[in-house]
VEXKOLDO-430301 format. One record per residue (C-alpha): x, y, z. Coordinates in steps of 0.05 Angstrom, whole numbers, plus 5000, padded with zeros to 4 digits. Example, Ala and Ser with C-alpha at 12.3 -4.5 7.8 and 13.67 -1.06 7.14 Angstrom:
VEXKOLDO-430301
524649105156/527349795143/
//
This chain:
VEXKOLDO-430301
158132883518/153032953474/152132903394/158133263356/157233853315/157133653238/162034183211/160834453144/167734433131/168933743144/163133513075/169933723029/174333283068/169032693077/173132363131/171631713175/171432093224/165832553198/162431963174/162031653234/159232313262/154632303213/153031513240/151631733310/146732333279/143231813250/142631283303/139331783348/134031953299/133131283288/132031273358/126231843363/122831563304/122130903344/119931303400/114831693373/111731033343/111930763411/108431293442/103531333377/101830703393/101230823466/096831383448/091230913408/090630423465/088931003512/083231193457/081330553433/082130163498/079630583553/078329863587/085429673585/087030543611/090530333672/095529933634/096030353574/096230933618/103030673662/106030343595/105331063568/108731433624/114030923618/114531063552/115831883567/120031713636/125831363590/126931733539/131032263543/133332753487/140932773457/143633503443/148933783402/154934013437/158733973497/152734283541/145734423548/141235123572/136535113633/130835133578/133834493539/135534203607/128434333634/126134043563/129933473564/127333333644/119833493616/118132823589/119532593666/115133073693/109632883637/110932103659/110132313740/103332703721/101532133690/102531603754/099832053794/092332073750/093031343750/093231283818/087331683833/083631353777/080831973756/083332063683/079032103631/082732123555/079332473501/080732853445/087032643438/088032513371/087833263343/092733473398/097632953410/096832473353/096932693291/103333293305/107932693328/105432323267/106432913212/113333063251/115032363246/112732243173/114532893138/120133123183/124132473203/121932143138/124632793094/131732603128/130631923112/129932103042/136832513045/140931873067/138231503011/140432132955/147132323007/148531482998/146631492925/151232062906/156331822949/156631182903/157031502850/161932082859/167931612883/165631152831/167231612777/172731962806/176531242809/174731092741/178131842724/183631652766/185631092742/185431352659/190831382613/195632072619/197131922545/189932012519/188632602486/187733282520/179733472496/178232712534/182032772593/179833552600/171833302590/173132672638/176033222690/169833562676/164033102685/167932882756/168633702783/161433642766/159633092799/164133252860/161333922868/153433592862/155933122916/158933692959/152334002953/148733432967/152733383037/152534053042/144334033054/143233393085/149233483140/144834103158/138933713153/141133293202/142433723256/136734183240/131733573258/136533483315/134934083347/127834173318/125233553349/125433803422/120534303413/116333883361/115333323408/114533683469/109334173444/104233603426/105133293482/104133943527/097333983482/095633373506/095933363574/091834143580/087033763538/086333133590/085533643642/079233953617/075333323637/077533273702/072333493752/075633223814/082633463800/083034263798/088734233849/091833793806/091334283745/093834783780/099134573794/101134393731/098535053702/104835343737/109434833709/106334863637/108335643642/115035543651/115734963599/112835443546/117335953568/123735423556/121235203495/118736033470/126536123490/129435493449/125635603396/128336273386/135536023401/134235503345/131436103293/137536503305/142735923306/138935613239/140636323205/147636373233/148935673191/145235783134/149536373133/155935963144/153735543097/153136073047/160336293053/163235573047/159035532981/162236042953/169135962974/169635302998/178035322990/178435793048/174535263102/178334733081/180634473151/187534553162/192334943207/199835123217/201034393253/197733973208/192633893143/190033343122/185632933066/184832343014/190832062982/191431452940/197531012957/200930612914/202829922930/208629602898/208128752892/213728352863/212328052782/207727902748/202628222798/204128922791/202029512841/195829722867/192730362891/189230472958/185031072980/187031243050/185131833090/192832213116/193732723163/200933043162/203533313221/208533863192/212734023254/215233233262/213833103183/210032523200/204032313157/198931863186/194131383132/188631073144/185330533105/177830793092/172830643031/166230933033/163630352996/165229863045/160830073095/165030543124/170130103155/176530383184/182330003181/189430033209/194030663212/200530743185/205231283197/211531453164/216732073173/217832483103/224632633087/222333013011/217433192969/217433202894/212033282848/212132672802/211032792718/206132422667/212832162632/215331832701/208431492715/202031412669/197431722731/196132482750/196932872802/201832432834/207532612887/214832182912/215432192985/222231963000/222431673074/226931723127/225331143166/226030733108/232030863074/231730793001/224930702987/221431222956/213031302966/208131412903/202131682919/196532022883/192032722898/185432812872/185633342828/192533832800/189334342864/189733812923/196333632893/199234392895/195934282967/199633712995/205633982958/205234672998/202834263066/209533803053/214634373032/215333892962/219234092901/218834052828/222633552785/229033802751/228434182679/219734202689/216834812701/210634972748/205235462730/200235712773/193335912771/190636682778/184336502826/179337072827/178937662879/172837712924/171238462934/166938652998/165239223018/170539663059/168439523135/166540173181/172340373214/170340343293/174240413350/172940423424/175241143443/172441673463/168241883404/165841183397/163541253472/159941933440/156341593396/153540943440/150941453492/148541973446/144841343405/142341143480/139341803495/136041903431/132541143435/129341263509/127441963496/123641753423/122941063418/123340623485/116640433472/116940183395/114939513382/120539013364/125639513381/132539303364/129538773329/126439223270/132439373227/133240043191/136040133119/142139983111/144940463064/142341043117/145840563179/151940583156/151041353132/149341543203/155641133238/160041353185/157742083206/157341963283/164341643286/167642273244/170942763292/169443243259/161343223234/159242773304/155943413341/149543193320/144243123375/139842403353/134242543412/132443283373/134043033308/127342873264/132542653202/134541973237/129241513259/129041043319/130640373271/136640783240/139940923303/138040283337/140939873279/147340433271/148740233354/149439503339/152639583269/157440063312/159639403361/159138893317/164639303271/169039473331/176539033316/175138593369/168538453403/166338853464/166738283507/173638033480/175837433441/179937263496/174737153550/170036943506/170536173526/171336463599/164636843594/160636253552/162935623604/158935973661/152635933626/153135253607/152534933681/151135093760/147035423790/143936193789/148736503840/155836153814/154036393747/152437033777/158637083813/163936863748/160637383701/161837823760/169037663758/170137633685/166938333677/172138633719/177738283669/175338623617/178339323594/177339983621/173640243569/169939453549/166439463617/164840293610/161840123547/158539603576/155439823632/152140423593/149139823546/146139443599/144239943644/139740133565/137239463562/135039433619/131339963615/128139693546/126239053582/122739483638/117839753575/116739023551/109439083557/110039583500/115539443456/116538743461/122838593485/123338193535/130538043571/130737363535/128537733468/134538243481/138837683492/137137383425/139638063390/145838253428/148937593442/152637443369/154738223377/157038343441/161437723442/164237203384/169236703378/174936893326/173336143279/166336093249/164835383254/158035033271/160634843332/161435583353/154135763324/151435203376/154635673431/150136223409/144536003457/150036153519/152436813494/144536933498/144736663570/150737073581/148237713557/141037563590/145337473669/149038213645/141438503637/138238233698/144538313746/147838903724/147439443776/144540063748/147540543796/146441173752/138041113776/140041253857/138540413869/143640233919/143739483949/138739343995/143539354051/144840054038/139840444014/135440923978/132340953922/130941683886/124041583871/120041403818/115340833805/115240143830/114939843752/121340263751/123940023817/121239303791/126739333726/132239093791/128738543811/132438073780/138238423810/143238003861/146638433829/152738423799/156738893847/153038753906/151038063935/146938223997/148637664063/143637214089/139937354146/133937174183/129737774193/128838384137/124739084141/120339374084/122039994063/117340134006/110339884004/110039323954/102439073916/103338323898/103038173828/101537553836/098636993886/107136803903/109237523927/107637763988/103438543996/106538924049/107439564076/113340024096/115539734159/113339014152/117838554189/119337884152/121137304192/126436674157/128337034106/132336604054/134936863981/130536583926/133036053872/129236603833/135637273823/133137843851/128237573892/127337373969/123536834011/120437054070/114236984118/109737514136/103437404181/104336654175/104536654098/111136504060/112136904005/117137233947/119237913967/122938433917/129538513939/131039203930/124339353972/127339094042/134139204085/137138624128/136238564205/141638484247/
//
C-alpha cells in the first residue's frame, strides 16, 4: 500500500488521522531530499575523483539500486511501475561499465547535477517552506479559537460578534493555508518521479558519448531509454490532467466547503470540546477531542488529540447517546454547547462544546437533538448557487444520431487536424450545436456537408454530448470493475476482463461504444498528422467515458487507469465494420497496410487467436523496423509464440526471429 491520498475534504475536519497522513507525506520527502543529496554527492566524486571512479562509480549504483519511489494510491501504471524499476536498471548499467572499466564521466554537471539540485532546492525546499507557514498557522488558529472559546457569554454582543470575527478569519486563512500546502504535498509527490528520472536519463546518454569501445552497449540502452521516455511522456501527461482535475476539486470545496464536509448516512464526525466535571474546589475542565458518531447504534467515539502536542493520539472513549438537547447561555457561561444524556450511564448527563453556532446545528442534526423548553431556534437563509441548466442527453436513438453523424463529419473533414479532440471549440457554439443535434425535431442536419460547424465544434459537442449523458457511458456501476484491471497483471488478463466487462455493459453502452472506438482508432491510425496518439486519446476520453459518482482526490488518482482502460478499448477493440476478421479467419477488404497496421495492437477484444507453432503470410509485410520481420505472401514461420507486445507475434523466418503483425498471418494446423 502505498502513500494515502490527502483529501481536500479532510483540511476542514483536521483529524489525527489526516495529520498523520500528512506525517507519512512528509517522511517520504524527507526521504528523497536525503537521496538526492546522496546521489549529489555521489555525482562530485565521480567528477572530482576520477581516481577514486571505481568506488564512486559502485557507491553510486548502490545509491540508484535502493531507492525506490513511494506512490499515491492503492496501485501503480506500467509507466510508474517501469519508473519506479528504472533507477535499477540505471544502477545495473552502471556495474556493468565498471566492470569493463571503460567509463569515462564528463559533463555531468549540466545534465545530472544541477536539475536534482534546483529540484531539490526550489521544489522540495518550497514544501519545506509550507510546513513551516501550515505549522505556524496551525498555532495560531487553535490558539485563538480556544481563547474565543473559552470568553464570557455575558460580554457584550459588538465584542463577542468582533471576537467571532477575527477567529472565522483566521480559520478560513488556516483552511486556506491547508488547502494549498496539502496539494503541495502530493503535487511534489507525484512530480518528483519524472524530475529525478529525467536528469538522470540525461546523464547516462551523456556518459555514452565518450565511449568508443561500447556501441553495443549503447544500443542497447538506446532501446530501453525509448521506452523510459515513453513512461515518463505518458506520466507526465497523467500528472497534467490529474493536477487540473484537483485544482478543479479544489476550486469547488473553496467555494462551498459545507457540501464536502465528510460525513454520510452512518456516521459524521469532527472536533468537540468535552467537559470534565472534578469534585470542589477544582472545578471542570474542557478537552478537545476528535468524535465520530455512529448514528445507527448512537454511539459516539472521542479521541483525545491536540495539535500542539505534537500530534499525539491518546485513548478512545465511546459512549451510547440516549438525547440530545441544545444547551442555553443562561444554563452555562460557554457557546455553542450541547447535553448528551447517556444510556450506559444512567443519570449523568454530558456537556460538551461545538466550535461555532453552524457545527453545533451540525452535531445537533447528526444526533437527532432538541431544543430546550420555552427557547426558540432560528435558522439561517444560506445563499443559492445557480449553474447553468445541464444539456439534456440521453442514450437513445437520436443520441446514437448524433455520435455517428459527429463521427462521419470528423473523418471526412478533419481526421487529419492537429490536436484533434484536444483543441476545444467555443463553448457557447458547443452547446448550440448539441442542443440542436439532440432536438428531434431540427437534428437532420448533415455535419460532413455542413461549412457552418467546424471540426473543433463538433469534436468538442461529441464529448460534451457523453460527458452530459445521466450516467457515464461506461457505467458507475462497473466503474471499479473496469479501473482494477488496469491497475495489475499482465497484457492478456487485462485484455481478457475488459473483454468481459464490455459485454456487462448495456445494449446500447457497448453500441455506443464500439462506434467510439472503432473512431479512435481510426484517429490514432493518422497520428503522424494530427497528433494523437492512443495514449494522447486516452488522456481525453478517460474522465468522460467513465467516472466514479464521489469526486474525491482519491478518485482523481484513478484517472491514470481510466486512461489505461480506455487506451486497451482503442488498441483491442475489433473494428469489424473495415472487413478485418481474426487472423484465423480471414480477409481483409483491401486497402493499405498503414490502414491494416491501425489492428496491430489488436488480440483483439472478440477474438483471441490459439497458439500454435507454424503460421502462413498472407499479405506481404515491409519491416518498419530492425525487430519485424519482411516477408512475403506465403512465408512460412516456424515457433511461432504470441508477443508480450498486443497485437503482435514472435516467429522465425530464414533463421531470424522476429515480430510479425498479427492480422498479416493465419495459424497452421
Amino acid at each position: 500500500m502505498g502513500l494515502q491520498p490527502l483529501e481536500f475534504s479532510e483540511s476542514y475536519l483536521d483529524s489525527p488521522c489526516f495529520r498523520e497522513k500528512i506525517k507519512a507525506h512528509e517522511a517520504e520527502l524527507e526521504k528523497t531530499n536525503r537521496f538526492i543529496k546522496e546521489l549529489y554527492k555521489d555525482g562530485k566524486n565521480l567528477i572530482n575523483a576520477t581516481k577514486q571512479l571505481g568506488m564512486a562509480q559502485r557507491k553510486f549504483a548502490q545509491c540508484l539500486g535502493e531507492f525506490q519511489f513511494e506512490y499515491i494510491g492503492d496501485a501503480k501504471t506500467d509507466d510508474e511501475d517501469c519508473i519506479d524499476k528504472s533507477l535499477q536498471e540505471f544502477s545495473s548499467f552502471l556495474k556493468n561499465l565498471e566492470d569493463q572499466r571503460e567509463l569515462m564521466m564528463r559533463n555531468i554537471t549540466e545534465t545530472l547535477m544541477k536539475p536534482l539540485e534546483k529540484f531539490r532546492k526550489e521544489q522540495l525546499g518550497a514544501v519545506k517552506a509550507g510546513k513551516k507557514k501550515f505549522e505556524k498557522e496551525t498555532e495560531k488558529y487553535y490558539s485563538s479559537l480556544e481563547k474565543l472559546l473559552n470568553m464570557s457569554a455575558k460580554k457584550k454582543e459588538p465584542l463577542l460578534q468582533d471576537a467571532d470575527g477575527q477567529v472565522e478569519q483566521m480559520r478560513q486563512h488556516f483552511q486556506e493555508e491547508s488547502l494549498e500546502y496539502i496539494c503541495q504535498l502530493q503535487e511534489i509527490q507525484e512530480r518528483k518521479k519524472f524530475e529525478c528520472v529525467e536528469p538522470m536519463l540525461a546523464f547516462f546518454q551523456t556518459v555514452f558519448t565518450f565511449y568508443h569501445q561500447g556501441f553495443e552497449l549503447a544500443n542497447d540502452f538506446d532501446h530501453y531509454k525509448t521506452e523510459l521516455q515513453i513512461n515518463i511522456q505518458n506520466t507526465r501527461g497523467r500528472f497534467e490532467g490529474t493536477r487540473s482535475e484537483v485544482n478543479e476539486l479544489m476550486k469547488r470545496i473553496r467555494e462551498i466547503p459545507q457540501e464536502y464536509r465528510q460525513t454520510s448516512p452512518i456516521s459524521c464526525e469532527g472536533y468537540l470540546y468535552v467537559r470534565n466535571v472534578r469534585p470542589p474546589p477544582f472545578g471542570s475542565s474542557w478537552v478537545k477531542r476528535y468524535c465520530t458518531f455512529v448514528k445507527e447504534q448512537k454511539i459516539l467515539h472521542m479521541v483525545t488529540f491536540d495539535h500542539r502536542s505534537g500530534g499525539k493520539i491518546g485513548e478512545t472513549e465511546s459512549i451510547t447517546l440516549k438525547s440530545c438537547v441544545r444547551k442555553t447561555t443562561d444554563m452555562l457561561d460557554r457557546r455553542f454547547c450541547l447535553e448528551l444524556d447517556i444510556t450506559d450511564r444512567p443519570g449523568t448527563v454530558l456537556t460538551v462544546q461545538a466550535l461555532s453556532e453552524d457545527d453545533q446545528k451540525f452535531w445537533m442534526q447528526a444526533m437527532g437533538g432538541k431544543e430546550p423548553v420555552n427557547t426558540y431556534f432560528f435558522c439561517h437563509d444560506f445563499g443559492n448557487l445557480f449553474y447553468f441548466s445541464p444539456v439534456d442527453a440521453q442514450l437513445d436513438d437520436v443520441g446514437l444520431s448524433f455520435v455517428k453523424n459527429s463521427i462521419n463529419a470528423i473523418e471526412t473533414r478533419g481526421i487529419n487536424d492537429q490536436g484533434l479532440y484536444r483543441v476545444v471549440g467555443v463553448s457557447s457554439k458547443v452547446q448550440k450545436l448539441l442542443l440542436l443535434m439532440i432536438d428531434e425535431k431540427k437534428n437532420d442536419l448533415d455535419l460532413s456537408v455542413s461549412e457552418d460547424w467546424d471540426v473543433k465544434t463538433v469534436t468538442s459537442a461529441l464529448k460534451l454530448y457523453l460527458r452530459s449523458l445521466p450516467e457515464p457511458l461506461m457505467t458507475y456501476g462497473l466503474y471499479k470493475e473496469f479501473i482494477n484491471p488496469a491497475k495489475g497483471g499482465s497484457p492478456e488478463s487485462r485484455i481478457q476482463a475488459v473483454h468481459c466487462l464490455v459485454h456487462k455493459l448495456p445494449e446500447k453502452n457497448r453500441q455506443v461504444l464500439g462506434l467510439l472506438m472503432k473512431h479512435l482508432a481510426n484517429v490514432a491510425a493518422h497520428s503522424k498528422q494530427n497528433l494523437m496518439t492512443v495514449a494522447n486519446l486516452g488522456v481525453v476520453f478517460g474522465p468522460t467515458l467513465m467516472r466514479p459518482q464521489e469526486e474525491t482526490v482519491a478518485a482523481i488518482m484513478d484517472l491514470k487507469f481510466q486512461n489505461i482502460v480506455v487506451e486497451i478499448l482503442i488498441d483491442n477493440l475489433k473494428a469489424t465494420e473495415s472487413g478485418i476478421v481474426c487472423s484465423t479467419g480471414s480477409n481483409y477488404s483491401g486497402g493499405s497496410r498503414g490502414a491494416l497496421k491501425l489492428q496491430r495492437n489488436v488480440s483483439s477484444i472478440f477474438c483471441m487467436i490459439s497458439s500454435s507453432r507454424k503460421a502462413k503470410a498472407v499479405y506481404p509485410c515491409e519491416a518498419e523496423h530492425e525487430s519485424e520481420l519482411s516477408f512475403q505472401v506465403g512465408a512460412i514461420f516456424n515457433s511461432v509464440t504470441q508477443s508480450r507486445e498486443p497485437g503482435w507475434l514472435e516467429g522465425e523466418l530464414e533463421g531470424k526471429r522476429g515480430l510479425i503483425p498479427e492480422n498479416y498471418v493465419e495459424m497452421m494446423k
